[in-house]
Each structure stands twice: as C-alpha cells, then as structure tokens.
C-alpha positions in Angstrom: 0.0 0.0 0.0 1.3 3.6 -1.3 1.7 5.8 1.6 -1.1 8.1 -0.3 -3.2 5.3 -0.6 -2.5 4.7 3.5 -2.6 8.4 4.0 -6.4 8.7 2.0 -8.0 6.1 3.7 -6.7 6.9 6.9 -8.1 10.4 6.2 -11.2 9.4 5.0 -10.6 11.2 1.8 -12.3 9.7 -1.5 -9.5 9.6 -4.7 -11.7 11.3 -6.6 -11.8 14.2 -4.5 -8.3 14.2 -3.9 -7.7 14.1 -7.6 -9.5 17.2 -8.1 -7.6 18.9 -5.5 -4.9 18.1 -6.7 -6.2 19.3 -10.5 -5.9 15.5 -12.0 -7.7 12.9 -13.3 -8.6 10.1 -10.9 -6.9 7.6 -13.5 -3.7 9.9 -12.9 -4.0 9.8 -9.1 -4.6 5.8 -9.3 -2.0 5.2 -11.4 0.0 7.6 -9.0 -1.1 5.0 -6.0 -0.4 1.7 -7.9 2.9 3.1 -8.7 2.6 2.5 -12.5 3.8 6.4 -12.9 5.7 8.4 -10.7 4.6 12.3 -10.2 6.5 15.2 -11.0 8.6 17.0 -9.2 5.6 19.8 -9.4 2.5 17.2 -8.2 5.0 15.5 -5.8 5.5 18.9 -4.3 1.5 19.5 -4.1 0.9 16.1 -2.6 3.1 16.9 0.1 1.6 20.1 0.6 -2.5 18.9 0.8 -1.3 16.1 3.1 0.5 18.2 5.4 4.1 16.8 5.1 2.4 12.5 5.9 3.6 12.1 1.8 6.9 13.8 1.4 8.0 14.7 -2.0 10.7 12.2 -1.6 8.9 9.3 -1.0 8.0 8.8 -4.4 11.8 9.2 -5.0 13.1 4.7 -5.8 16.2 4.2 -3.2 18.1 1.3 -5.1 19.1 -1.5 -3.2 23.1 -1.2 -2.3 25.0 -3.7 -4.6 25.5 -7.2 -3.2 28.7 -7.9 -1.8 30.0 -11.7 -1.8 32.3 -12.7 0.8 36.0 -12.6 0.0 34.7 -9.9 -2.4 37.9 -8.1 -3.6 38.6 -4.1 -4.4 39.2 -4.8 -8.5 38.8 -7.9 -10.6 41.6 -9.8 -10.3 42.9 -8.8 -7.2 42.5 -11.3 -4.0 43.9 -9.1 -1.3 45.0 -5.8 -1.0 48.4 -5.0 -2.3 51.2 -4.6 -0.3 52.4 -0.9 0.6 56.0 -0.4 0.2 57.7 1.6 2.9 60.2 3.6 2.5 63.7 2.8 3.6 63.9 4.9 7.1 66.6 7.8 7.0 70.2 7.1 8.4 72.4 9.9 9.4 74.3 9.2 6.3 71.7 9.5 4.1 71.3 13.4 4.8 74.5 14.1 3.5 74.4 11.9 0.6 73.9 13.4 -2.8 73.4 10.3 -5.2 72.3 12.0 -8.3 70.3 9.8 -11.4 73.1 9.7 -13.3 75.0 7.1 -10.7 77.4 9.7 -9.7 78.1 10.4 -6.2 79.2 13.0 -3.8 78.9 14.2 -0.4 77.5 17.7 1.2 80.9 19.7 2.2 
C-alpha cells in the first residue's frame, strides 16, 4: 500500500476528491497509487503540501538496493587481497648528506 493510498484512507478522503484537489484525473492519481507512474517533481511537491508533510515529495523518489557484496569480495577484478604498501627505507644519518644523483654519480655535502 502507497503511503497516499494509506494516507487517504486513513483520512477518510475519497480519490476522486483528492484528484480534483490536486487538479488530475482520478486515473492519474490511481496510477500515481499503484505506482505505475511516478509524479512530477511539481504534483509531488503539491501532494506533500494537501497532506500536510504524511507524503513527502521524496517518498515517491526509488532508493536502489546497495550492490551485493560476496564474501571474500575483492577491491578490483583480479585482485585477491590488498596489495602490499611499500615503505620507504627509514633515513640514516648518512643518508642526509648523501647526494646520489640519477646519473650514478656520487658526492657528499661539504
């Protein structure tokens, strides 16, 4: 059951007088409860207003399902456990002075 529909009856109000409230058919409200169309952002807006806030606007906004995750499910295809983080080689006193340059040659700080 829509929350409109839940919301109407609860209410005591008929569709067809809520359909005219609303300035649409009754086959546009119905197909609006059996959730064969969804309503504009516009009606949505309307329907929230003539029921007081009880049918947000968002409610008639889908929420997907999150995707399923199987266990031992893995970051990227392919890939069966995180990859290893190489550290970097901690600094020795030696290396502050040490002025290896790309080309292999080598020289020290005066």
């Amino acid at each position: 059951m829509s929350k409109l529909s839940e919301h109407l009856r609860q209410a005591g109000v008929l569709q067809s007088a809520f359909a005219e409230v609303l300035g649409v058919s009754r086959g546009h409200l119905s197909a609006l409860i059996s959730g064969a169309r969804l309503p504009s952002l516009d009606l949505a807006v309307r329907i929230e207003r003539e029921t007081a806030g009880a049918v947000p606007a968002a409610s008639w906004v889908p929420v997907p399902d999150p995707p399923a995750v199987a266990e031992g499910a893995c970051l990227a295809p392919g890939l069966r456990t995180l990859p290893a983080v190489q550290m970097a080689p901690a600094l020795s006193q030696n290396s502050l002075t040490d002025t290896r340059h790309p080309d292999g040659a080598e020289g020290r700080l005066p």
